[in-house]
Phi, psi and omega in degrees: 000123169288129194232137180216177200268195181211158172227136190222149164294109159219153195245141156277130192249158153051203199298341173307349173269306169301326193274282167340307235026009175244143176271347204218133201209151159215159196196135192271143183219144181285129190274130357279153195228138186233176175308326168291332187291324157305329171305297192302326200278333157297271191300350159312292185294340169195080191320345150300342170290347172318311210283010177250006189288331179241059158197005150318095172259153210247114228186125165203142208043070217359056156257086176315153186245167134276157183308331182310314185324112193302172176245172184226164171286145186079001197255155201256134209238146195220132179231133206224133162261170196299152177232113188261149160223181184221000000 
């Protein structure tokens, strides 16, 4: 399988931007690639993102996803922590 790299956009929302101090980012990841490989690749760089991890919704090219979803070069990857109301 040829594997090359891809650059995807992502944006952080609510407290994953805070705990981050970043909204926006980019970033290159080896193809093929799904929203978990963004994931892994978010808390590499900013390791507070652990505590979001299984409750972290994942959107891509404003489409919510499962983490399975493959990526494309270009595609804009959205990480939303969870939201609660009442």
């Amino acid at each position: 399988m040829n594997q090359h790299q891809i650059k995807i956009n992502i944006l952080l929302f609510g407290a994953c931007r805070e705990v981050a101090g970043v909204s926006e980012l980019s970033c290159e990841l080896q193809s093929p690639a799904t929203a978990a490989n963004a994931w892994q690749e978010l808390k590499r760089r900013f390791a507070e993102l652990e505590r979001f991890e299984a409750s972290a919704l994942v959107a891509v090219n404003e489409e919510h996803v499962q983490r399975t979803q493959s990526l494309n070069d270009g595609d804009t990857v959205a990480i939303f922590p969870p939201v609660s109301g009442g």
